[in-house]
Each structure stands twice: as C-alpha cells, then as structure tokens.
N, C-alpha and C positions, 0 to 999 in steps of 0.2 A: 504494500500500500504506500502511494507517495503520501513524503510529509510537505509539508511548506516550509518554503523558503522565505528570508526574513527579506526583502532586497531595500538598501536606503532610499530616503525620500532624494537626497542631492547628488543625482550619478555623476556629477558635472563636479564635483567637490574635486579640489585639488589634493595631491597626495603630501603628509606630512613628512618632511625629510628628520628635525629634528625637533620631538616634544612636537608644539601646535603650527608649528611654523613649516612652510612649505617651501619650496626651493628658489621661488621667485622673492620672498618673503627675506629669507636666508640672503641671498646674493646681494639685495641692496641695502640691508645691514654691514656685510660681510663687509661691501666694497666701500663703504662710509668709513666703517672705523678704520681701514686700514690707511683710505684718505688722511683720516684725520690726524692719525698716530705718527704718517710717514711725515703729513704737515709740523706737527708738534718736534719731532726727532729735528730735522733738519734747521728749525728755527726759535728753539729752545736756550741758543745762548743771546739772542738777541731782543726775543718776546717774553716779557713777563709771564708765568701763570697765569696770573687772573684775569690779563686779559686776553690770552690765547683759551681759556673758558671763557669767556663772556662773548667768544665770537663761534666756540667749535657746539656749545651747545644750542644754541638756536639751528644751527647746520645738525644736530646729531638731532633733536625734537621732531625739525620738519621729515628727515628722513624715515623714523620712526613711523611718522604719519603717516605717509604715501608707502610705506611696507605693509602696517597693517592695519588702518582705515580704510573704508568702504561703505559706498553709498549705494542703495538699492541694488545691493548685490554686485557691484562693478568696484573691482579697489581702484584708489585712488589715485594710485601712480599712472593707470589707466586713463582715469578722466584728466587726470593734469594733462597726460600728451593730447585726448582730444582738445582741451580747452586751446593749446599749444597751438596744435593746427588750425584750431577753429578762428584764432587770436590772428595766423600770421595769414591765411587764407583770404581770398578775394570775398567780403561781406555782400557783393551783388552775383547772385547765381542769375541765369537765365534760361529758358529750357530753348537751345537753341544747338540741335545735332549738327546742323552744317555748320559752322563756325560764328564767332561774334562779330558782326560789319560795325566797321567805325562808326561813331555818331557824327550825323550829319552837322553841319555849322552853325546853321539857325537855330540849334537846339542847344549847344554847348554858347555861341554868342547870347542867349536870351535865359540861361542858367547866369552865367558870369555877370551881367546887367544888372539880373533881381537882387545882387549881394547876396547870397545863401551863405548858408557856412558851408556847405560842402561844392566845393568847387569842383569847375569837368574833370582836373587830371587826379584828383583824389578817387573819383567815379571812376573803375574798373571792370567794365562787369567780365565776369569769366562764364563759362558752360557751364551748365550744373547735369551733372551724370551718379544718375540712380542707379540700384542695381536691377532692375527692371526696365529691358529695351523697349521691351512691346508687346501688344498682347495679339493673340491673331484672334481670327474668327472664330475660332471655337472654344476661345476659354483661355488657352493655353498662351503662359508666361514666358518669356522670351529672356533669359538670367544671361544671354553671351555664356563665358566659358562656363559658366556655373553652372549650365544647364538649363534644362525646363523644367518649369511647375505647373500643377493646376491646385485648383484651390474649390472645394467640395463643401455645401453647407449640411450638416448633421441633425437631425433634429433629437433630443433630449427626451429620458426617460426618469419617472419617479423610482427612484432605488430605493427609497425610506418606507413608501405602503407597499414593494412586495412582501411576500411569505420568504422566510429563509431557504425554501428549496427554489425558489424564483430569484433570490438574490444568486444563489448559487449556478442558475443555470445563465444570468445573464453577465456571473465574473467569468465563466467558460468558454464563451459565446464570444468577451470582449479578447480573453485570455489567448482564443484561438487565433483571430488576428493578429494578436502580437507576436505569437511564435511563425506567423507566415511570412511578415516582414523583411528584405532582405536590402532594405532603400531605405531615404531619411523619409523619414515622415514627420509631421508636427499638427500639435492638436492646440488649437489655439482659440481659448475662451476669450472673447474680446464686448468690452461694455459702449454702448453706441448711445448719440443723443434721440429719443424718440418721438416721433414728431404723429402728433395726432390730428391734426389741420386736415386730415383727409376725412377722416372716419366721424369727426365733426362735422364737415358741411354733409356730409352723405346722409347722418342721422337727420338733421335738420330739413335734408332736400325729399327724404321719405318720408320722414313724419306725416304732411300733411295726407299721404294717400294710405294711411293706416284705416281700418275699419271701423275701429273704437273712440272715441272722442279719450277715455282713459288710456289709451298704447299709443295716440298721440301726445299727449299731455307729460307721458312717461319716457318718451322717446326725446322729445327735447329738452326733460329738467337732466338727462342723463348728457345729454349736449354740451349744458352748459357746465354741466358738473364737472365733466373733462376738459370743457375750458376753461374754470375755474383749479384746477387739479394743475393744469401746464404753465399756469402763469405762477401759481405759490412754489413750486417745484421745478428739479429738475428731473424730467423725466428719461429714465434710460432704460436699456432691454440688451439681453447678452445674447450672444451668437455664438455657435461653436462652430468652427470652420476646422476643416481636415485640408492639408497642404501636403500634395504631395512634390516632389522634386527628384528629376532624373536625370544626372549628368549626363554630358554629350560626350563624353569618351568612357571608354573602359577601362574599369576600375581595376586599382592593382592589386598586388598579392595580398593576401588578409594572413594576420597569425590565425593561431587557435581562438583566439576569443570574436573574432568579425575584427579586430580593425588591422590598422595598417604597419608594418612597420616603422620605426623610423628613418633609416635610409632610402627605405620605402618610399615614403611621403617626400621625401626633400627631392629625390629624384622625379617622381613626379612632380613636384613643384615646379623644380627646374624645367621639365617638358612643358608644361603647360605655361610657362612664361616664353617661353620659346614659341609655341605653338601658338603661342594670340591671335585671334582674331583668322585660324588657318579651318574655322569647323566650317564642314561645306553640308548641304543640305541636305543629302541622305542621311548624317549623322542626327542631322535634325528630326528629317521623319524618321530615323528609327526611336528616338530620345520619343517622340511623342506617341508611336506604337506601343512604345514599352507604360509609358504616362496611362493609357487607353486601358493598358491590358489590367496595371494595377488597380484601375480608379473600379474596373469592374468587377476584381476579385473583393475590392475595400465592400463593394452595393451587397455583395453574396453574403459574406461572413458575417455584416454588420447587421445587415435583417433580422435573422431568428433573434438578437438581442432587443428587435423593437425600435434599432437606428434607423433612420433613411437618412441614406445620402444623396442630395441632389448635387452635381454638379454645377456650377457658373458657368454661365456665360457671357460673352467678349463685355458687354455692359456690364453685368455687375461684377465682373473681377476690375474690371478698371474703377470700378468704384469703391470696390473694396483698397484698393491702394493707393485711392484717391484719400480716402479716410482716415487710412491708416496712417499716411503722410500729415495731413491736416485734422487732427482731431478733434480740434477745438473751434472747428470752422461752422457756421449756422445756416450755411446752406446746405444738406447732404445733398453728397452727390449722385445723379442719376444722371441717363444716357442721352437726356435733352440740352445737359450743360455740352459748351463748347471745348473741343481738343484744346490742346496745347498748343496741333499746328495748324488750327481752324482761322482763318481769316474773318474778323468779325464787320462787316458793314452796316452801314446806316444813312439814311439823305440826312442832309444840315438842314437845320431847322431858321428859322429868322433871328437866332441870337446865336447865332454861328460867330466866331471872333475869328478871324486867321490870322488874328497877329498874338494870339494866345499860343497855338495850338501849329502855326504854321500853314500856308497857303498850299493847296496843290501844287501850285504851279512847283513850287519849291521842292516838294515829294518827289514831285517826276524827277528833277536837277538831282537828286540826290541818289535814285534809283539809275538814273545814265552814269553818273560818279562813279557810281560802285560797279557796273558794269565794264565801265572802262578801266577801273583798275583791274577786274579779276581776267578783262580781255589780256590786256598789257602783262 
C-alpha cells in the first residue's frame, strides 16, 4: 500500500550551504568582509580605528541587507540591480518594433518655447520589448526563443462540501495530471477589477417587460443595489488561468530527477545565444502541435475532477496581457480597444488649433524627411 509523501510548500527554496544561509547569501558576505579586512590591513598604519569603523560599518550593514532582506519574496540584492537598471535605463519606452524615427522639428521647436522642465534632448525614447511578440489567430503566444504559450481559463470546484471519498477522488483526478506533465506549466490565480455596468443596464433594460408589476419592482431595486455595491467598493473576481508553454527547440539531456545538468544548461545557453533569432517556422508549427496536443490531454484528465478548461482566444489572451501589464488601468480590456499598431483617425472639428498640435501640411514634410533619410 502507498504511503504519502510529505513534498514542501517552497520547491523554489534555495539550498542552505551553511546553517540558514544559502550560497548566494554566503558569497556576498564572504566577499565584503574580505573587502573590508584586505581594506583595513593595507591602511591601518595610516587610518585610525575609529574611523576606518565608522566608514566599514555602514558598508558591512548595507551589505548585510541586500544578502539577507527580501521583499515579497524577491531578495534584495535582486531589486537593487532592477532598480539599477531601471534608474540608468531610457524612462520613455514606446511600442515601436521597427525602430524609433526622430522627432520631427515642430514638435521639439514648440517643446523648447513652452519652457518645460524636461527639455527635447533629455526626451529619449527607446523601444520597449516585452517578452510576448505576438499573439496569432488562434490563441497562441509568440515568446521568440522562449517558445510558445497558450493560456486556458479553468473553471473552479467547491472542495470544502465534498464527502471525503469525493475529496479523495478529485486529489487523484488533479494528482493524475501532474504525474502526466512532462513541460512547464503554470497555474495562475489572478484577482481582476469587476465591472458590472453591463449586467446593470441589462437588469434595468428587462425589467420593464417582466410579467409581474413585483419581478419588476424587484429586478431594478437589485439594479440599483449593484450600483450602489460598485460605487462603496471595490469590486473584484478571480480567474484561474492554466498556461501552458513549449519551447521551440529540443530540450537537452535531463539527470535522474527531470532537470538539466549544469554544463548542460550553460551549453545550451551558449547555443541559444548563438542561435537568436535563427527559429524558422516548422519549429514553430511543431512548438504549436505539441501546444495543441497538451492543451487537449490538460481538457481529458481535468474533466472527471469537474474542471473545464476552455481555451482563449486571439482576443482574450491579448487581453489577458493587456491586464496583466496594466492592472490598475479602469478601462478593461477587450477586442474593441485599438492595437498598438492601429492607426487611430478622426475629422477636426471647429476648434481644431494646428499651431497646438501641428499643421498637416507639416506631417507630410516630416513623413518625406524620414523617407529621404531611410532612402539615403
């Protein structure tokens, strides 16, 4: 008879080299004090004590800090180098795959006039590149080298009012999926802002062809009550999305436990830095056969437990990443908003200014510019 195994909650825990401290933890200890020591040796007949402490220990504290501080699970030494980046990095991204065209004159002469503080040559913008190229028609994520993903919405089951032989048969159920696994997968519970503006006017727009003068009467105190309810609150609702992802090369040798060596992995690294940008389309459409074949084995196994898994498509996974990018944004997104690389038009109305905003005529001059440079 099997017994159970105990497995941790944090498979992702780093390993402890000495006592609680982990290797990465270790090294930038390790390599301070000897900093500080080799500092102290060599300038000891020159530096008082007190003040070679009064300088090594604010260096020996911070150190400490960024070894073993941590914020919402990410240590610190970590967020310092993103801040680092983030700090020396161009502050204007753009989503702009072909390149960034100069700004035109009119716009940089008519920045410079209004006195801003932020002047043309301080404005830098750079390309902003996600890890998400693009999504195609059928769902499916576009990662470059990293491969492909799709992304599956789950629908949720009460585990607390089954009977204990029902909890039993839907941890088996869930259990068997996971010994099927042989790819990443991620199960990702995500909380969303909930917008009831639809199911509001819909109450309100049936009501009046209800039968009952009371299922009328009932139908719009419940109207208002939800919009009474959205406006004291913030209303949100959780989603469980299943993500799968298939690399576009084949994968290297595994030890005994599934993962990778480590010569392993560096040599592949090294290939795949070599190899950028060299995956050609078959590798694609096999990456999404194999996408296809799992998403269909996930619908099999996950049924008898009471899951459904529906799949997304090309709308709502771009919205889903639309969201996931912007979470705190008050319009959610759906497939009526405009792309990235959607050209958005409109006629001018009578309070049209073109010495705001720039003249056409000026457009066009700037649109032949740029032409003639990329001709030239």
């Amino acid at each position: 008879m099997s017994q159970p195994v105990r497995i941790p909650s944090d498979v992702d825990r780093e390993d402890r080299v000495i006592g609680q401290l982990t290797a990465r933890q270790l090294l930038i200890l390790t390599v301070t004090g000897i900093v500080l020591y080799g500092t102290y040796s060599a300038t000891k007949q020159w530096v008082p004590l007190l003040l070679f402490l009064a300088i090594a220990i604010p260096i020996g504290i911070t150190a400490a800090f960024l070894a073993l501080g941590q914020r919402d699970g990410i240590t610190m030494d970590k967020l310092a180098l993103a801040a680092l980046r983030q700090r020396l990095g161009s502050r204007h991204q753009v989503a702009a795959p072909e390149g960034i065209r100069p700004v035109p004159d009119w716009v940089t002469s008519r920045v410079a006039s209004s006195g801003g503080s932020d002047s043309p040559l301080a404005i830098s913008p750079a390309a902003l590149r996600l890890p998400a190229e693009a999504v195609t028609d059928t769902g499916v994520i576009d990662l470059e080298v990293d491969g492909m993903a799709v992304v599956a919405v789950c629908s949720t089951v009460n585990f607390a009012l089954r009977t204990p032989a029902e909890q039993e048969s839907l941890v088996a159920s869930f259990g068997r999926y996971l010994h099927s696994l042989t790819a990443p997968v991620q199960v990702l519970v995500r909380a969303e802002r909930l917008d009831l503006s639809g199911q509001i006017a819909e109450l309100r727009e049936h009501a009046g062809g209800l039968p009952d003068p009371a299922l009328e009467a009932a139908a719009r105190e419940h109207a208002d009550y939800l919009e009474q309810l959205g406006r004291a609150t913030d209303l949100l609702r959780r989603q469980v999305l299943l993500v799968l992802r298939e690399p576009v090369r084949a994968a290297g040798v595994t030890d005994g436990l599934g993962g990778a060596p480590l010569l392993a992995r560096l040599t592949a690294r090294r290939k795949a830095a070599k190899q950028h940008g060299a995956v050609d389309e078959a590798a694609r459409r096999a990456a999404e056969a194999r996408l296809a074949r799992r998403l269909g084995e996930a619908i099999d196994l996950l049924s008898p437990a009471g899951i459904v898994v529906t799949p997304l498509d090309s709308s709502q996974a771009t919205s889903v990443l639309a969201s996931a990018c912007n979470p705190d944004s008050l319009i959610p997104p759906n497939a009526g908003l405009a792309g990235a690389d959607d050209v958005i038009t409109t006629a001018p109305d009578d309070e049209w200014d073109d010495s705001t905003v720039g003249s056409a005529d000026e457009a066009d001059d700037w649109d032949d510019d740029v032409d003639q440079r990329s001709g030239s």
